[in-house]
Every structure is written in structure tokens, then in C-alpha cells.
C-alpha positions in Angstrom: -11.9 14.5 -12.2 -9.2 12.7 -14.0 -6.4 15.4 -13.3 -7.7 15.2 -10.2 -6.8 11.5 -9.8 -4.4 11.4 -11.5 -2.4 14.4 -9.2 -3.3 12.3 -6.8 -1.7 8.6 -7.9 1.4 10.9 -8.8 1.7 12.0 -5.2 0.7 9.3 -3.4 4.3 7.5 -5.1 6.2 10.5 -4.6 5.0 10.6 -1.3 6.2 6.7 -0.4 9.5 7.1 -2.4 10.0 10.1 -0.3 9.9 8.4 3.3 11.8 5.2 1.9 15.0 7.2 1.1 14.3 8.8 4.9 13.9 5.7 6.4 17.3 4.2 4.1 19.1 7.2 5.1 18.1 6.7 9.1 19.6 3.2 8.8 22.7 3.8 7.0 23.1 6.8 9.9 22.4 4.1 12.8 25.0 1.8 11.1 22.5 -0.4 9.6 24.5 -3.1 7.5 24.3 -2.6 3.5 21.5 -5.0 1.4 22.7 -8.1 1.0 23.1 -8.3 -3.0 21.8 -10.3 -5.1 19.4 -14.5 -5.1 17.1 -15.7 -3.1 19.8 -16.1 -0.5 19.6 -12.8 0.6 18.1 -12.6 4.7 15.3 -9.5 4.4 15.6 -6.8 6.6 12.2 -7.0 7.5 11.7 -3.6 8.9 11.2 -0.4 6.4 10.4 -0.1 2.7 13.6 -2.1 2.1 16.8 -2.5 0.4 18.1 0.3 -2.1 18.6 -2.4 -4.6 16.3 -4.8 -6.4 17.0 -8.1 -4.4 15.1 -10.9 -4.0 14.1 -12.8 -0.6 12.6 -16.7 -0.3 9.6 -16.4 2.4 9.1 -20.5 2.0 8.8 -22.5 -0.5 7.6 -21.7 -3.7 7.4 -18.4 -2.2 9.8 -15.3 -3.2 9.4 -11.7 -2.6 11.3 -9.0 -4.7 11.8 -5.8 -2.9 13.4 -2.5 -3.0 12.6 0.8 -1.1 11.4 2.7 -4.5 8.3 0.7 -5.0 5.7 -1.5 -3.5 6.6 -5.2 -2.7 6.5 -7.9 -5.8 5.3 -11.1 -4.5 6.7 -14.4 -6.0 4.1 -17.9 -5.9 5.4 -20.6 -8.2 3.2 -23.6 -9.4 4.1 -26.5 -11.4 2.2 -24.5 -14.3 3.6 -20.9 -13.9 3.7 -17.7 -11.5 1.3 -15.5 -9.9 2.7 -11.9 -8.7 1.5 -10.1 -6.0 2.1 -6.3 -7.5 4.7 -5.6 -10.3 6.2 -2.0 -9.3 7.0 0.0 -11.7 7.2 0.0 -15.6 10.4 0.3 -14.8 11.5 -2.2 -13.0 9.9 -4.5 -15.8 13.6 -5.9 -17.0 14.8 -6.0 -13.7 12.0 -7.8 -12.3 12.1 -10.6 -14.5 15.6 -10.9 -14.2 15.2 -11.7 -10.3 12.4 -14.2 -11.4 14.2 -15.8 -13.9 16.8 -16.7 -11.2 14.7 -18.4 -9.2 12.4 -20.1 -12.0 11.5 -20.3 -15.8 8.2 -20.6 -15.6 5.4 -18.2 -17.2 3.8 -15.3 -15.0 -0.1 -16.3 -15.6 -1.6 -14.1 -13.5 -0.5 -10.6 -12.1 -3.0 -9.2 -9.0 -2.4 -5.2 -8.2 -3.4 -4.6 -4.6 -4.5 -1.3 -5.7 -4.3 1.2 -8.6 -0.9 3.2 -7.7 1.8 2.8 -10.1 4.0 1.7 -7.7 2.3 -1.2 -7.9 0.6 -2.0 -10.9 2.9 -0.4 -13.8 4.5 -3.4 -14.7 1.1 -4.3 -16.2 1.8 -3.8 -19.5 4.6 -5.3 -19.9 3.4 -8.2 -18.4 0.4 -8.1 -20.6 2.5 -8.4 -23.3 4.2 -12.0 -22.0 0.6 -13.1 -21.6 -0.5 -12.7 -18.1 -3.7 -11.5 -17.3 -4.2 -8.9 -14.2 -6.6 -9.1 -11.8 -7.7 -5.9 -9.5 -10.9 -4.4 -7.9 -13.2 -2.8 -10.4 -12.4 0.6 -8.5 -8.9 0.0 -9.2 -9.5 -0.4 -12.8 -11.9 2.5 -13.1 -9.1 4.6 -11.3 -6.3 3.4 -13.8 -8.8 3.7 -16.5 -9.3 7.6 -15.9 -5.4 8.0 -17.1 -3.9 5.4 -19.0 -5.3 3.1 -21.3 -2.6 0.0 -21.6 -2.0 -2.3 -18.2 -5.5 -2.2 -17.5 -6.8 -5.2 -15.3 -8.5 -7.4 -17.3 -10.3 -9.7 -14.5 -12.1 -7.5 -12.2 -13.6 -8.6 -8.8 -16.3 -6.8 -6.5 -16.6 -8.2 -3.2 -14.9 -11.9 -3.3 -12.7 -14.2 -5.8 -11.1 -17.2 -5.5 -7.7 -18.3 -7.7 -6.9 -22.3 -7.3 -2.8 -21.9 -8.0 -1.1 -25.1 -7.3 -0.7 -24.9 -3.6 -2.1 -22.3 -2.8 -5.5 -21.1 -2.6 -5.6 -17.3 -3.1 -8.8 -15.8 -1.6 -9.1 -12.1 -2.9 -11.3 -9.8 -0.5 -12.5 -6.3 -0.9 -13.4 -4.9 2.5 -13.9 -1.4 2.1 -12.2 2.2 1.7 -8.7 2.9 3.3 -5.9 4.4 1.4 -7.5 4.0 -1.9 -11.0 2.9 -2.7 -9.8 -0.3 -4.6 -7.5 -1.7 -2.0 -7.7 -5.8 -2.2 -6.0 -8.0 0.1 -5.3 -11.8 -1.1 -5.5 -14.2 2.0 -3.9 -17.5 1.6 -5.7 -19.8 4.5 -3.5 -22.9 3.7 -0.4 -20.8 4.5 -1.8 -18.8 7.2 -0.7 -15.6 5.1 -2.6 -12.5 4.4 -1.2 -9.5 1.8 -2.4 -6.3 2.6 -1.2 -4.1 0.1 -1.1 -0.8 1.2 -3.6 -1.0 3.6 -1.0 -1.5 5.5 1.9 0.0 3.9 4.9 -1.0 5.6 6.0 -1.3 9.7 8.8 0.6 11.9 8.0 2.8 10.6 4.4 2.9 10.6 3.5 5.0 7.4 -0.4 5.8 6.3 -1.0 7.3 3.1 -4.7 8.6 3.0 -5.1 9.2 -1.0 -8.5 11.1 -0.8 -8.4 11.9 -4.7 -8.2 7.6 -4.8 -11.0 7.3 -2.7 -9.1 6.6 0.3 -10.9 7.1 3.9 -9.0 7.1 7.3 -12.6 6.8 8.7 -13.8 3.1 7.3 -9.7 2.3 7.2 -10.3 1.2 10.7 -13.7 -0.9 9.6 -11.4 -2.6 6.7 -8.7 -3.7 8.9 -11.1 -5.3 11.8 -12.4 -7.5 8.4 -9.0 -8.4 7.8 -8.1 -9.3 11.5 -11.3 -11.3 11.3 -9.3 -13.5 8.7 -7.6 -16.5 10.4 -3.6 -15.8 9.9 -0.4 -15.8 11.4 2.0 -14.3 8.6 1.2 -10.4 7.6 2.9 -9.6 3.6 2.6 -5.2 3.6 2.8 -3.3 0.6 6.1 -2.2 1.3 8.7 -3.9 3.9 9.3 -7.4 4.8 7.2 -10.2 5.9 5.7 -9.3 9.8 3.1 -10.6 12.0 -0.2 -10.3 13.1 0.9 -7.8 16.2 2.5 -5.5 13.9 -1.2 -5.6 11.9 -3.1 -4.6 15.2 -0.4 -1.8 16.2 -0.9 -0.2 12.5 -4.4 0.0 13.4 -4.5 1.0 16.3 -2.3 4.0 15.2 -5.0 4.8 12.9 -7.1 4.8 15.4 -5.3 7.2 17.4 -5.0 9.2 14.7 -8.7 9.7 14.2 -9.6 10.4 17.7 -6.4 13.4 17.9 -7.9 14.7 14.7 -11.5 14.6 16.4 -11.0 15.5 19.5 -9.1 18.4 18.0 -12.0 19.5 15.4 -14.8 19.7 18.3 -12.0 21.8 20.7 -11.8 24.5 17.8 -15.5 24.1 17.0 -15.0 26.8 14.3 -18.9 26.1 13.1 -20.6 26.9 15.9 -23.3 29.4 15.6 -22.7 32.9 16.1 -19.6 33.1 14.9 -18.7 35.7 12.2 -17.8 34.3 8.4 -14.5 35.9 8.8 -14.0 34.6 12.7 -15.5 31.1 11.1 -12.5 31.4 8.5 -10.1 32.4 10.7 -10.5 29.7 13.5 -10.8 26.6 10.4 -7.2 28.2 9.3 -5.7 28.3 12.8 -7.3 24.7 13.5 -5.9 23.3 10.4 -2.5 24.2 11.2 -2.6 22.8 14.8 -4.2 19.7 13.0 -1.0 19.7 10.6 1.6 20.5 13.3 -0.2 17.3 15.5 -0.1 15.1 12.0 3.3 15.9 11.6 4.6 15.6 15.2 2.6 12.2 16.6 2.6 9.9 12.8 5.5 11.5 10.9 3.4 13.3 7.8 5.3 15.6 5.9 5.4 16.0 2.0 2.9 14.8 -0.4 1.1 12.4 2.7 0.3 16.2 4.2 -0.8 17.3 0.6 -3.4 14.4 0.1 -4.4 13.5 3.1 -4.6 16.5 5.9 -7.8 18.3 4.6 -10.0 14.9 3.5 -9.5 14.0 7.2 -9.9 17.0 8.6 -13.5 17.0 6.9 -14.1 13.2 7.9 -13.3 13.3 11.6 -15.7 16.2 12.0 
């Protein structure tokens, strides 16, 4: 089980670094213009995974988002009394990372809260850690990190519901259920109208969905997850990679999702490779041949390819049975 997870955390950042140099390399063919360097100047491109360099973005005040399109987003809220960050990337993009911070303030990082257990995400931990923040995730999450590393591990842990008074802001942590991990949070700020969905919803135009069944993921209760969040009242939408959006671009994601489970559905009871009657080696034949009409669909109508075909085509293929 924990080479099985930990396969699966492995692909699950190959898979995303792999479809942010495709979607870098589609821009810079359509004449997209270069990042814009360094500060909180800097105007976000919005769209994508995001800039090939580390660069930081001001949402509002006292609110800063550090992006590039290697990792998951590392979001920025200052208090008088410190920091909290919103996912720390990688372990290394540690030095980096606080390099960007410590151009926009000198105060302390308290708290660090990893949207899930990828290391895309949380593998600044440690480091962190070490400067004295504590890290907050979902006890899945922490189980899941657990089962392969034994520094950066979350040290506040959360269930259903917790509540973090930060100057400002009132951060309102939410479990609400499986998607493309089984420890997916998202941090709803109701003062600010803000929700952060990690990568439940991963990033927009494109739409990518990474279904890491090894990490508990589900496309089936995905669905269920997002209506909890859309139940939330919001206007502004942080993903897990890409810059800040809007509730629309929340509902589309879904219902790609959802159009996704009823092609792979619809597609399973056409084959209907277990109906009775049918010989073991007919049986095996018509699952192979559905499979690969299954993939070739995937592949065609939501862009899969790579490791997102690895970990994700035969989980679904079993769940929208």
C-alpha cells in the first residue's frame, strides 16, 4: 500500500508538470507575452498553470499569490502578527519562496494549510517547520504523507470543519468529500467572498482533472464535493494551479466532470462486457476493446494523456459502472 501511494503522489506531479509545460508551450506558440518578472507588481495571467518563473501577484490587500507553472499555487495572507500560506510547493522552491515573501513583508509564516497531500503542494513543510510554522491539513492527507515521509507532516489535523481567526480574515477550512485525492480541503474566506479549492479544481482554460485513485480520489463523489462548495456563499474562486477566476469558471469545471462521468457511463453499459452468457475469454476481450474506446474518448473530449491516463482511466472505468 505505501508504494502504491506513493507511485501514485509521484505521478499525480509528474502528471500536472507535464500539462503546464504544454499549456506554456501553447502560449508562447500563440504569441502569448513573456511573465512579467519579478514583485507584486506583476499583472497574473490568469489563465493556465502560470508563469515559467517564480513571480509573485497582489490579489488585494494583504493578499499575494506566488505562482509558477511547476507547482501548485502558494497563497500569501498577511496579519499584523504574521503569515498564513495557502500550499508551499515544492521543497524546492523553499529559498525561492521566501525570497518572494520577504519582498512583500517580514513577518513570520505562523501557519502553513496544504490543500491536499501532493508534494506539489505541501513539500515546503519541512522547511517551514523548521522557521516555526505549524501545518494544518485533513487527517487523510496526513495519513497519506505519513505512509512515505516522516518530516513535513501536518501537525494540526481537521476532520469535517475548522476555523483560523487571522487578522482580517476568517479562514473556514471544509472537508467535503473525495475528488482528486481523499484529503482535499478547501479554505473559504466569507468576509472576502473567496473560496481556495486546491486541486479540486486544479486550474481553468484549460480545464485539467487529475483523478489520483491510489490518493483516494473519486470522479464519482467529485461532483457531490463541488455542489458543497458552490453551496458556499462566494464571488472570487483561488484553484490549485492558475490565477484567481470566478464562480462561472467553478460551475464549468464541474460540469465537465459531469460530462465526463456520463461519456464514461453511457459507454460502459453500450459494451456491457458482463452480461451473462458471455464466454471468460469474449468477457476479456470486449473489457480490453471497451477500455481502449474509453481511453481514446478520455483523451479526445478532456485532453488525458500521460500519467492523468495512468492514474485515473481504470478507477473510473470501475466507478461509472
Amino acid at each position: 500500500m505505501k508504494n502504491l501511494i506513493a507511485v501514485g503522489t509521484l505521478a499525480a506531479l509528474a502528471a500536472f508538470a507535464l500539462a503546464a509545460q504544454a499549456q506554456q508551450q501553447r502560449g508562447q506558440q500563440q504569441g502569448a507575452p513573456p511573465p512579467q518578472g519579478v514583485g507584486a507588481a506583476s499583472t497574473d495571467p490568469g489563465a493556465g498553470f502560470g508563469p515559467a518563473q517564480l513571480t509573485t501577484f497582489k490579489v488585494r490587500d494583504n493578499f499575494y499569490m506566488i505562482r509558477n507553472g511547476q507547482s501548485g499555487n502558494c497563497s500569501v495572507l498577511i496579519a499584523d502578527d504574521g503569515v498564513v500560506l495557502i500550499d508551499n510547493k515544492f521543497e524546492m522552491d523553499h529559498d525561492a519562496i521566501m525570497t518572494k515573501l520577504r519582498e512583500i513583508t517580514d513577518k513570520p509564516v505562523l501557519y502553513v494549510i496544504n490543500t491536499h497531500m501532493h508534494g506539489d503542494h505541501s513539500g515546503g513543510n519541512a522547511k517551514k517547520q523548521e522557521l516555526g510554522a505549524k501545518v494544518i491539513a485533513h487527517e487523510n492527507a496526513r495519513f497519506q504523507m505519513a505512509m512515505t515521509q516522516t518530516k513535513g507532516l501536518p501537525t494540526i489535523t481537521l476532520e469535517d470543519h475548522m476555523r483560523l481567526y487571522h487578522g482580517e480574515f476568517i479562514l473556514d477550512i471544509y472537508w467535503l468529500g473525495r475528488g482528486h485525492t481523499d484529503g482535499d480541503i478547501v479554505v473559504h474566506l466569507p468576509n472576502q467572498n473567496m473560496i481556495f479549492m486546491g486541486d479540486l479544481f486544479a486550474t481553468w482554460d484549460p480545464y485539467v482533472t487529475l483523478i489520483d485513485y491510489p490518493g483516494g480520489g473519486s470522479l464519482r463523489e467529485w461532483t457531490r464535493t463541488l455542489d458543497r462548495a458552490l453551496a458556499l456563499p462566494f464571488t472570487t474562486v483561488i484553484p490549485g494551479h492558475g490565477g484567481a477566476t470566478d464562480r462561472a469558471h467553478l460551475e464549468t469545471y464541474k460540469a465537465q466532470l459531469t460530462r465526463m462521468q456520463d461519456m464514461v457511463r453511457e459507454m460502459n453499459r453500450s459494451a456491457n462486457c458482463g452480461r451473462r452468457g458471455l464466454a471468460p475469454a469474449d468477457a476479456a476481450a470486449c473489457a480490453t476493446k471497451s477500455r481502449e474506446g474509453i481511453q481514446k474518448m478520455l483523451e479526445t473530449e478532456f485532453g488525458w494523456s500521460g500519467f492523468v491516463t495512468t492514474l485515473g482511466l481504470d478507477g473510473v472505468i470501475r466507478e461509472m459502472q
